[in-house]
C-alpha positions as a Markdown table, in Angstrom:
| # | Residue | x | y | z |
|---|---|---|---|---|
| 1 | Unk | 4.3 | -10.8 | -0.2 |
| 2 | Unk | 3.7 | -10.2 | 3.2 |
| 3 | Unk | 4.6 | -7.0 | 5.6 |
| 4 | Unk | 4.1 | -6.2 | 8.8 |
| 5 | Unk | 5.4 | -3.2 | 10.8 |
| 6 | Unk | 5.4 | -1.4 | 13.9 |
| 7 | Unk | 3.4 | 1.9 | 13.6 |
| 8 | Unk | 4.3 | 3.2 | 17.6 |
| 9 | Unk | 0.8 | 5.2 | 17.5 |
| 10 | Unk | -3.2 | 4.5 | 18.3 |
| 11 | Unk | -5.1 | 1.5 | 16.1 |
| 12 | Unk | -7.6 | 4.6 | 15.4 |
| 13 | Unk | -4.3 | 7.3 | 14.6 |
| 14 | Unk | -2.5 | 4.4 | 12.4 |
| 15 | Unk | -5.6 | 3.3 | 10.6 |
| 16 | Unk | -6.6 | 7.2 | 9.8 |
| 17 | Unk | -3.2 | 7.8 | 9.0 |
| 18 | Unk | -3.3 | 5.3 | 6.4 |
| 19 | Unk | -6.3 | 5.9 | 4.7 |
| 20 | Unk | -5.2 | 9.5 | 4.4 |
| 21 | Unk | -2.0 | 8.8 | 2.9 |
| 22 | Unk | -4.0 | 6.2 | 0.4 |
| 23 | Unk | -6.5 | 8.6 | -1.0 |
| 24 | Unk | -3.7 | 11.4 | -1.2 |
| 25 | Unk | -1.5 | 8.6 | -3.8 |
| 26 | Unk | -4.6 | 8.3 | -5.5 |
| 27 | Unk | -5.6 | 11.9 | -6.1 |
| 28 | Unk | -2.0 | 12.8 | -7.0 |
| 29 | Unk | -1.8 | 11.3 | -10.3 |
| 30 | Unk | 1.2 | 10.5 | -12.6 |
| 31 | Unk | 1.9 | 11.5 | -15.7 |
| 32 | Unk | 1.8 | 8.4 | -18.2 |
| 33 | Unk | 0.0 | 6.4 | -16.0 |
| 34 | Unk | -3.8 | 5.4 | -15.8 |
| 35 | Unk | -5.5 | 4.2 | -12.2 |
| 36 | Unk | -8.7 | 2.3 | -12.7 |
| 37 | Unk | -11.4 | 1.2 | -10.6 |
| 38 | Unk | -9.1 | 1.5 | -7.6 |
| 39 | Unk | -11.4 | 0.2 | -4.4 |
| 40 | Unk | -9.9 | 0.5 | -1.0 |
| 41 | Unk | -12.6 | -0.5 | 1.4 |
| 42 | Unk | -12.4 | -0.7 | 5.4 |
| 43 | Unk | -14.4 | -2.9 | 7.8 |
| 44 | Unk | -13.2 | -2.3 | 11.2 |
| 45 | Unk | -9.1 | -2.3 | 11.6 |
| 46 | Unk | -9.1 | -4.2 | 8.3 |
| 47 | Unk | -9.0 | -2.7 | 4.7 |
| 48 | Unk | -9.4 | -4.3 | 1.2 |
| 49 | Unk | -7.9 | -3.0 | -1.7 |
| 50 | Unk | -7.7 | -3.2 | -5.4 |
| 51 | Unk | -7.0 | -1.6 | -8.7 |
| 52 | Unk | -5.6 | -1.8 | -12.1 |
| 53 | Unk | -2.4 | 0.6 | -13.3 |
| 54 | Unk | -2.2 | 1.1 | -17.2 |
| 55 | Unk | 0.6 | 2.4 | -18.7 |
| 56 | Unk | 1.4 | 2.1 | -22.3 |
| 57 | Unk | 0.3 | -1.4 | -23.5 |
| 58 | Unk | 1.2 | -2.8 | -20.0 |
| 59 | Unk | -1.7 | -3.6 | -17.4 |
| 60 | Unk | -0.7 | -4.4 | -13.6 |
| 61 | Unk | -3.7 | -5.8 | -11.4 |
| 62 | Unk | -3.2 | -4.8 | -7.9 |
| 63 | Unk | -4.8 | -6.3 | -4.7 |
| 64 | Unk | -4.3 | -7.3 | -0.6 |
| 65 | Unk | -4.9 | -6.7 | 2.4 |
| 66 | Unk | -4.2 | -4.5 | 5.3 |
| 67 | Unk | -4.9 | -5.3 | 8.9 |
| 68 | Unk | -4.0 | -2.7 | 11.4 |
| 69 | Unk | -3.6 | -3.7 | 15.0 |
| 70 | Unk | -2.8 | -2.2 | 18.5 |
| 71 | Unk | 0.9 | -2.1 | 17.4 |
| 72 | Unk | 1.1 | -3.5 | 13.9 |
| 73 | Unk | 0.4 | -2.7 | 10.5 |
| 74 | Unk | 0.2 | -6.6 | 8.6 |
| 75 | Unk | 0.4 | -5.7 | 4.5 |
| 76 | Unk | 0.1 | -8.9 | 2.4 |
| 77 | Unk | -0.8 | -8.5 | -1.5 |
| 78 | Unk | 0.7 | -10.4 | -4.8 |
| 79 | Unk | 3.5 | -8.5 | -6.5 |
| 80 | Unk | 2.7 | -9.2 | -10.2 |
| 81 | Unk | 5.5 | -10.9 | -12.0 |
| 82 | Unk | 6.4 | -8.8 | -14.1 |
| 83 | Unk | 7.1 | -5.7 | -11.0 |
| 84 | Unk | 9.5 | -8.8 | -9.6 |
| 85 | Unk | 11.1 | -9.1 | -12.8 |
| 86 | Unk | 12.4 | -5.4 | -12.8 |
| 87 | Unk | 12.7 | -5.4 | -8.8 |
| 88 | Unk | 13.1 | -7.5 | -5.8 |
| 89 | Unk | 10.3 | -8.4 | -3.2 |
| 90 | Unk | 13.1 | -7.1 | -0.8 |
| 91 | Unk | 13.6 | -4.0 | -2.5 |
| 92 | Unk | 10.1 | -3.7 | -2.8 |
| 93 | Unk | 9.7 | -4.2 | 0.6 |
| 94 | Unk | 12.3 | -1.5 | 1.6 |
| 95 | Unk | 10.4 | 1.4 | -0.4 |
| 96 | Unk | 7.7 | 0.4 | 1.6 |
| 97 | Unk | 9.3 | 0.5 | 4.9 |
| 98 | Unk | 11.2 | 3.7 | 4.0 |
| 99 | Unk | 7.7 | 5.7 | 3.4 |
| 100 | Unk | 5.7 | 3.9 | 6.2 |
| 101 | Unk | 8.3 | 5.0 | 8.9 |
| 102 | Unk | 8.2 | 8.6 | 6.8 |
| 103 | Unk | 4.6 | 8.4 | 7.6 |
| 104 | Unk | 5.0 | 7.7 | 10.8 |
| 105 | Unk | 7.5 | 9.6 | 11.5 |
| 106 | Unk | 9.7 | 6.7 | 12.9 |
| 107 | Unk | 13.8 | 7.2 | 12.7 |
């Protein structure tokens, strides 16, 4: 699944803004649900990312890419088949959309 999205701010703002809102999901925890080895890694305007989510007896590996440019944010990751089972890519793509523009505070 690929992403990409206009983030109407600074490459540095964006990228800062991101990587704030990253650690803060990951910090939060949920009840129920088990984060492991999550890796989120930046080299320059471009960030690699992985992890595992455990819940019950089901196991969801978790990885992609984020490249933030001048005016963009480009997401591309694969949604594991079992997510697109229970949801669309669209849908899935819409919650993402909904809490990047809540992020940055676009209307």
């Amino acid at each position: 699944m690929k992403l990409t999205l206009l983030h109407q701010t600074t490459q540095a703002e964006a990228i800062k803004k991101i990587d704030n809102y990253l650690n803060e999901l990951l910090r939060q925890g949920y009840p129920g649900v088990n984060v492991i080895d999550p890796i989120k890694k930046w080299d320059g305007n471009i960030m690699r990312f992985s992890l595992t989510v455990q819940k019950l007896f089901l196991s969801l590996d978790l990885e992609g890419i984020v490249i933030v440019t001048d005016q963009e944010v480009i997401g591309e990751g694969d949604v594991p088949p079992i997510v697109t089972t229970f949801f669309s890519e669209e849908r899935i793509k819409e919650v993402i959309k909904e809490k990047f523009n809540e992020l940055f505070k676009i209307k």
